[in-house]
C-alpha positions in Angstrom: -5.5 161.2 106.9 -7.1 161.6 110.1 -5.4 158.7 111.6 -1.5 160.3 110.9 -3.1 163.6 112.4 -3.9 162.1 115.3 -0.6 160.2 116.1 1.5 163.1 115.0 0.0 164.6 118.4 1.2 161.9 120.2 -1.7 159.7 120.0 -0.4 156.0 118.7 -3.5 154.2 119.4 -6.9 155.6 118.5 -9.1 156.4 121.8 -12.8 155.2 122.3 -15.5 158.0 121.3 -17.9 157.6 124.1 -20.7 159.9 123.1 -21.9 158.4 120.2 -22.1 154.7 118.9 -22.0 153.3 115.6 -23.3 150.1 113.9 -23.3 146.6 114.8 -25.8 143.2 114.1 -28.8 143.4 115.5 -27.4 139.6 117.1 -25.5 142.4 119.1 -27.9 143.3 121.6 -25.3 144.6 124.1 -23.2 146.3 121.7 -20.1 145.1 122.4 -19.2 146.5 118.7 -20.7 149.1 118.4 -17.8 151.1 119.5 -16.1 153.7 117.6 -12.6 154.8 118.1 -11.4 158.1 116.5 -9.6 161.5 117.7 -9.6 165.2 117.1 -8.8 166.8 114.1 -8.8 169.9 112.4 -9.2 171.9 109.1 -6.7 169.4 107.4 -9.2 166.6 107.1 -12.1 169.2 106.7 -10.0 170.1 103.5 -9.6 167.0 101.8 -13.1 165.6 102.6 -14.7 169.7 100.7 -12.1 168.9 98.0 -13.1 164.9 97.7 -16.7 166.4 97.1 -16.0 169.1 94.9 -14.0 166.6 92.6 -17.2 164.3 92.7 -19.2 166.9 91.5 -16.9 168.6 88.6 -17.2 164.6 87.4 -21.2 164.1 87.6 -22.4 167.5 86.1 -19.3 167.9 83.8 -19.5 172.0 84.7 -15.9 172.5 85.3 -12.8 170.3 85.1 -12.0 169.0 88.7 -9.2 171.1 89.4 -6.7 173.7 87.8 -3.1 173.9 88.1 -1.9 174.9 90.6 -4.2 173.3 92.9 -3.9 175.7 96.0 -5.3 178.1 93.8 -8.4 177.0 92.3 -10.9 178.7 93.1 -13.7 175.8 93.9 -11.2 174.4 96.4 -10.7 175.3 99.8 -6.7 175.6 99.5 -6.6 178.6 101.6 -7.7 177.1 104.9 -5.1 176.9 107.5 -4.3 173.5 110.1 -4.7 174.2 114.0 -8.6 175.4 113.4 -12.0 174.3 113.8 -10.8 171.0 116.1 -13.6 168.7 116.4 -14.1 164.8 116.6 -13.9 162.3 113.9 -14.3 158.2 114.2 -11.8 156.5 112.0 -12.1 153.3 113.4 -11.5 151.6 109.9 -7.5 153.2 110.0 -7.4 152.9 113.6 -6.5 149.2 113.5 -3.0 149.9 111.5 0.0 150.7 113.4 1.9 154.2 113.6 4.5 152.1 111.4 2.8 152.5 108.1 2.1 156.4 108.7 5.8 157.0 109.4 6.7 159.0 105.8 3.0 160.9 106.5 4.3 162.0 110.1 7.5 163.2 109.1 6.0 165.1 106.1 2.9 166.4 108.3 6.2 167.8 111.1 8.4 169.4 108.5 5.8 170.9 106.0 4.8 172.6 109.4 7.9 174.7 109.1 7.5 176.3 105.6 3.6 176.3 105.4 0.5 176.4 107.7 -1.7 176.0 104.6 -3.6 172.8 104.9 -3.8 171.8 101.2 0.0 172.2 100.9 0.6 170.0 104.0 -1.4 167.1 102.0 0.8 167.0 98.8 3.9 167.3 101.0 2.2 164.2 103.0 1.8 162.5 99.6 5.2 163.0 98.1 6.8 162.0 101.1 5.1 158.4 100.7 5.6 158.4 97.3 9.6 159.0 97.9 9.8 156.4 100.4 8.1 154.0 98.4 10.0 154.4 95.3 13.6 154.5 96.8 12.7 151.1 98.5 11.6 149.5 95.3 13.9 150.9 93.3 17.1 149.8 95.1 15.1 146.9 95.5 15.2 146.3 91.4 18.9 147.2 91.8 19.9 144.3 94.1 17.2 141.6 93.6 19.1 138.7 91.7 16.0 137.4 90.2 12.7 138.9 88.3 14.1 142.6 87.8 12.0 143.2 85.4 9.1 141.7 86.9 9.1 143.6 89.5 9.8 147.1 87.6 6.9 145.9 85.5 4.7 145.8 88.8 5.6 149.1 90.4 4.3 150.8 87.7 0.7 149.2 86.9 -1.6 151.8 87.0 -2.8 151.1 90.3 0.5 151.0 91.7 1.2 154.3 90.8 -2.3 155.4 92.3 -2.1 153.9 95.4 1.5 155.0 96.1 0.4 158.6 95.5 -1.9 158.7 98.2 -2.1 158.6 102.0 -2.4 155.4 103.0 -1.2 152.2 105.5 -1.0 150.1 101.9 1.7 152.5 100.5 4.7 151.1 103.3 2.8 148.1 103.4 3.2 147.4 99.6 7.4 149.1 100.3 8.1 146.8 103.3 6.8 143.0 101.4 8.8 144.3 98.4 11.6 144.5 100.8 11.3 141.2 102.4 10.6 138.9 99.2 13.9 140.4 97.6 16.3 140.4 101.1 15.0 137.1 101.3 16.1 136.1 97.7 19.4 137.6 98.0 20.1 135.6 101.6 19.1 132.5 99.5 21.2 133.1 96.1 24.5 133.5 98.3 27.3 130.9 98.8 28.5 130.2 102.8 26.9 132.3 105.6 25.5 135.6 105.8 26.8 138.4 106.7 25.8 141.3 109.4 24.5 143.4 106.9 22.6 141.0 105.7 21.1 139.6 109.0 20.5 143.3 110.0 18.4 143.9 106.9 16.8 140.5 107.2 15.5 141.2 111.1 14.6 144.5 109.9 12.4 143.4 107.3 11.0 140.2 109.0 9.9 142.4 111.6 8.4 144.8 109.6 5.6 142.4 109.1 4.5 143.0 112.4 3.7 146.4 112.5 2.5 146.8 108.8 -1.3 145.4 107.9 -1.4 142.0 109.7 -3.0 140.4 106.7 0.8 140.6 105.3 2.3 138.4 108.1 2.1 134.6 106.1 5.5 136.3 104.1 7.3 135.0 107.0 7.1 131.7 105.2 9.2 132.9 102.3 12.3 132.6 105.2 12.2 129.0 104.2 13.9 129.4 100.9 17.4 131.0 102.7 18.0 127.5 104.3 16.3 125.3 100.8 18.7 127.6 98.3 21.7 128.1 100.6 23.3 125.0 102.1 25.7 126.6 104.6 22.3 128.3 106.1 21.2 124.6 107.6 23.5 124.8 110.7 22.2 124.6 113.8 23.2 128.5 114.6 21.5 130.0 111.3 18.1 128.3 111.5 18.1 129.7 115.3 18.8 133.3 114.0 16.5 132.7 110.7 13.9 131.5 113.7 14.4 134.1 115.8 13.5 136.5 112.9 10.1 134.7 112.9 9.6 135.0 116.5 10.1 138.8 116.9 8.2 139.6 114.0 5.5 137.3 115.8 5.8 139.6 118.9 5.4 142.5 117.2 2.7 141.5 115.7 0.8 140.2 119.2 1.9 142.7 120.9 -0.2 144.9 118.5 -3.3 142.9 118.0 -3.8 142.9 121.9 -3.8 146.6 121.4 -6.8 146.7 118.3 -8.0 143.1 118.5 -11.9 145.0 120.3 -11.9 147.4 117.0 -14.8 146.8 114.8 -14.0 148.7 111.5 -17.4 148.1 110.2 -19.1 150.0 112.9 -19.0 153.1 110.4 -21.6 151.7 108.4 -25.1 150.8 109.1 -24.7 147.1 107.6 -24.8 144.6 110.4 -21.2 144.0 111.1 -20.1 141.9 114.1 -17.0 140.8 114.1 -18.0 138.9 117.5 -20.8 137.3 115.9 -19.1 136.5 112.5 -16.6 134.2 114.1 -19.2 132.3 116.0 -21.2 132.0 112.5 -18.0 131.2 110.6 -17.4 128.0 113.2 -20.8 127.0 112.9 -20.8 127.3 109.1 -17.5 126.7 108.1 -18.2 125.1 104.2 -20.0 128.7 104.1 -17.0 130.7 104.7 -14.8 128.5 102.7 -17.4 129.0 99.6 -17.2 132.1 99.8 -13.2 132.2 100.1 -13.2 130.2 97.2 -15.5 132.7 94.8 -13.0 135.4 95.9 -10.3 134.0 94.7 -11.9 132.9 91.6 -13.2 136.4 91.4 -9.8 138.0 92.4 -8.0 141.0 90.2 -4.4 139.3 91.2 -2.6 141.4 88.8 -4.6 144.7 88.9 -5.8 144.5 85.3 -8.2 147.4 83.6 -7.2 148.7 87.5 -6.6 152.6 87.7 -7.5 153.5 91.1 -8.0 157.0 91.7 -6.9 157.6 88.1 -10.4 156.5 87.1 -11.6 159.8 88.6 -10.7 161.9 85.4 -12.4 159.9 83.0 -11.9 157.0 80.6 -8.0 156.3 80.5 -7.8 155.1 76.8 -5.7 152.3 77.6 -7.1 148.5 78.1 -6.6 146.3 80.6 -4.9 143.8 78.4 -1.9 146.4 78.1 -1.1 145.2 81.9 -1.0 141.3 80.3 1.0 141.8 77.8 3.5 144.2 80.0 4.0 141.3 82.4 4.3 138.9 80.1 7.1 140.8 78.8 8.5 141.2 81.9 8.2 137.6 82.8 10.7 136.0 79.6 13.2 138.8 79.5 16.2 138.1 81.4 18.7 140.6 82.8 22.5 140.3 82.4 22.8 141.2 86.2 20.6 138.6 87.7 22.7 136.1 89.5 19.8 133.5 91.0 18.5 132.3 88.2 20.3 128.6 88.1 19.9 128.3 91.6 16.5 128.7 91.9 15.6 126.5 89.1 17.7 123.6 90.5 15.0 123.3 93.1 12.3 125.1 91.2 9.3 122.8 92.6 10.0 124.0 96.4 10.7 127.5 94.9 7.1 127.5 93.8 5.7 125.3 96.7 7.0 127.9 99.2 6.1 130.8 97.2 2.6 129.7 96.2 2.2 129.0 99.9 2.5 132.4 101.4 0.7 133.9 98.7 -2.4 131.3 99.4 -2.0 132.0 103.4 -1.8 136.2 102.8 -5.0 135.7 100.7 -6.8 133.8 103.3 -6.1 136.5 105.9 -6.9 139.1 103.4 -10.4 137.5 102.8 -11.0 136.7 106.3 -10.3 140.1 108.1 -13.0 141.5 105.2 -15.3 138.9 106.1 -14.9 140.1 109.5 -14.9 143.6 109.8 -16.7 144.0 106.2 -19.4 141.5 105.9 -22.7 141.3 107.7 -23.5 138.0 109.8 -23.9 135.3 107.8 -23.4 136.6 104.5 -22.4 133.9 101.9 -19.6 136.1 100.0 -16.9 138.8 100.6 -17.1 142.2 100.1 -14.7 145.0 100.0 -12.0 143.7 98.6 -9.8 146.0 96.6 -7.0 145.0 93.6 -4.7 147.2 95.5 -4.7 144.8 98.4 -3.2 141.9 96.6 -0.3 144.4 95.4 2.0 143.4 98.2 2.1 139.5 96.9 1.6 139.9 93.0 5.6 139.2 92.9 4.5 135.6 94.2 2.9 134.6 91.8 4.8 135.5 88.7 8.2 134.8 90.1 7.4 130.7 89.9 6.6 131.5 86.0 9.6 132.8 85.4 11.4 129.4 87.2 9.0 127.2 85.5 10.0 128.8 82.1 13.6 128.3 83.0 13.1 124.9 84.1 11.5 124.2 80.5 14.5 125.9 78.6 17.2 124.6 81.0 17.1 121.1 82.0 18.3 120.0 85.4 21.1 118.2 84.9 22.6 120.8 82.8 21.5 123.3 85.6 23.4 121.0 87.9 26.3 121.0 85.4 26.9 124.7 85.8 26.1 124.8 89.7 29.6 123.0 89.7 31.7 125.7 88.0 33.5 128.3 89.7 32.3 131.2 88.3 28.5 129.9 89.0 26.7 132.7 86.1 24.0 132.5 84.0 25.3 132.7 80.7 23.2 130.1 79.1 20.0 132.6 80.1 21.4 135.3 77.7 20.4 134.4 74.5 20.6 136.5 71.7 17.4 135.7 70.5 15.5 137.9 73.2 17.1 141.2 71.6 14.3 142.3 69.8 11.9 141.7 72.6 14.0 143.2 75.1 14.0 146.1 72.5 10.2 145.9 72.9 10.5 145.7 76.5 12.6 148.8 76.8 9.7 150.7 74.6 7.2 149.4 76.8 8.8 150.7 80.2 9.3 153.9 78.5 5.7 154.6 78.1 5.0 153.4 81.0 7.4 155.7 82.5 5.4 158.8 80.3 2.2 158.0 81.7 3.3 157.2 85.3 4.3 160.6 85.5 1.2 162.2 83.4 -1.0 159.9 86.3 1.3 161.0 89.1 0.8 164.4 88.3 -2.8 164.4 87.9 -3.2 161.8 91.4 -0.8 164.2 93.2 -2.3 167.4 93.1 -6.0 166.9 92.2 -7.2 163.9 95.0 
């Protein structure tokens, strides 16, 4: 929050605080990252950090409920304090290493609430329902047009922790939008016959870029631009793997161009745990089967799919639903098929590279995930990873379930009748609707529509309460 204050007064990359120094190793004896980098703000972060503690405390003594409705006006809230006061210095050098890019919905929200309302509380929901907008009209007309895994991905925008991470202010909310974006522009470029057109170049340079400027962990999605020319035959001229290169290439300038400008941030000098980023690379070449353990128990370790996951929904108590519910939601999801998905033969004519590529950019965003929180999270030397959140691997849970759902049609389907139908002129999937899948489509259906109820019960409660 204090980060989007600070560039919606014109300041895009977080200055160094100079008066005071934070943590580092004790290896650091100079202090090269000990640095913090931060900015003023004013009575808008002071709210939400009184009302984070306030909701902390109505939890641990049980005395009152956290909040009542509406917010503004409870009473053990400070929902009356106004923006433009009390300006003082805060180091937020853990959100100072994400671009402006990811804030952009927060900064527009932060300007136009400004018009209506000076009361800081008010300025926060606005912030948060700005996010949340942007993020569901991208995945929803990103359901609309995907030609493979509709359901899959409906399924995942509305895990619990989905809905709690897209109702708060944060870089992962466009981040999770904008990798959405990219997987299914990607697999619309590769389900077409003959070349693409401007529209879909356009869209396809906007997205590629895109991962860039959102959280550089995200950048290995590149790789999924190797299905357009795998899928789509007329993409493997000379001309279109220049353009599909030159997508690559910008998005890798971007993303330079802003490393050079954070690449001296330590996040992990706000806490007193030995962090040196400095000093953790020189450790991590010097021990490499010791980083690569300790890759390999994350992953082992790793919530891929966000299950028993509620994020900030957690705050109000037991939920009352189990974890498994997520399992058997996506399993769902996975062996329905919709009568509007047009990629399905396609994709499961070269189902192994599907997969290979697929599997391939989730493995690489993983080790860049564990790596930058070994680096900015771990003290020296430490033999595992901490830090990592469910809500991190949102972005690339779509990886890993769309090669089920072409290894499932690859079972059902076999290739040579696959071929078979590739040759007809009208190129549909009418083998994949089967009546047999009624009554769990039926179920299905059921399942989305609770889901729906208690998204909005846990928007509702995220929005207005933390």
């Amino acid at each position: 929050m204090a980060r989007v204050e600070t560039i919606a007064h014109g300041e895009f990359n977080a200055p160094k605080i100079t008066k005071v120094k934070g943590y580092t190793s004790p290896l650091d004896k100079r202090g090269k990252d000990a640095t913090l980098y931060g900015g003023m703000v004013d009575s808008l972060y002071d709210v939400a950090q009184h009302n984070l503690i306030v909701l902390q405390k109505g939890k641990e003594r049980n005395s009152y409920g956290p909040y009542s409705f509406p917010t503004w006006k409870s009473k053990q809230t400070q929902s009356d304090a106004q923006i433009n006061h009390n300006w003082r210095l805060e180091a937020f050098s853990g959100t100072a290493v994400n671009s402006p890019f990811v804030y952009l919905p927060y900064i527009l929200a932060y300007w136009v609430s400004q018009i209506f309302t000076s009361n800081a509380y008010a300025i926060i929901i606005m912030m948060r329902l700005f996010g949340l907008l942007t993020v569901s009209l991208i995945v929803f007309f990103c359901i609309k047009v995907i030609p493979i895994g509709k359901w899959v991905l409906a399924s995942v925008g509305l895990l619990p922790l989905a809905i709690a991470n897209d109702a708060s202010i944060s870089a992962d909310v466009l981040t999770f939008a904008m990798c959405i974006a990219l997987i299914t522009e990607v697999l619309i470029c590769s389900s077409k016959e003959g070349q693409l057109g401007k529209k879909n170049w356009v869209m396809l340079y906007i997205c590629s870029i895109s991962m860039g400027v959102i959280k550089l962990s995200y950048l290995p999605l590149l790789l999924l631009l190797l299905w357009i020319p795998i899928f789509n035959r007329s993409m493997r001229s000379r001309r279109s793997i220049l353009l599909l290169s030159g997508c690559l290439v910008a998005a890798c300038i971007v993303f330079l161009l802003w490393y050079v400008q954070i690449s001296e941030i330590n996040t992990g000098a706000l806490y007193d745990r030995g962090i040196s980023p400095t000093f953790q690379k020189k450790f991590m070449f010097a021990h490499p089967l010791t980083y690569l353990f300790a890759l390999v128990k994350l992953f082992f370790e790793g919530n891929f799919f966000g299950v028993g996951e509620y994020g900030m929904i957690e705050a109000f108590g037991p939920t009352g639903v189990s974890g498994s519910a997520t399992v058997i939601v996506l399993c769902l999801a996975i062996f329905l098929r919709d009568s509007r998905e047009s990629g399905h033969l396609k994709f499961i004519h070269h189902g192994i590279y599907f997969s290979l590529v697929s599997l391939a950019a989730f493995l690489c965003t993983f080790l860049l995930i564990g790596t930058a929180l070994y680096l900015q999270f771990c003290p020296v030397g430490s033999t595992f990873i901490e830090g990592v959140q469910s809500r991190y691997y949102l972005p690339i849970t779509l990886l890993l379930l769309l090669p089920i759902i072409i290894a499932d049609g690859c079972l059902k389907y076999p290739v040579n009748k696959v071929c078979g139908d590739l040759n007809t002129e009208t190129n549909e999937i009418s083998l994949i609707e089967d009546h047999r899948l009624y009554r769990v489509t039926m179920i299905m259906v059921l399942c989305q529509v609770l889901s729906a109820v208690f998204a909005l019960l846990a928007l509702f409660k995220v929005l207005f309460a933390y």
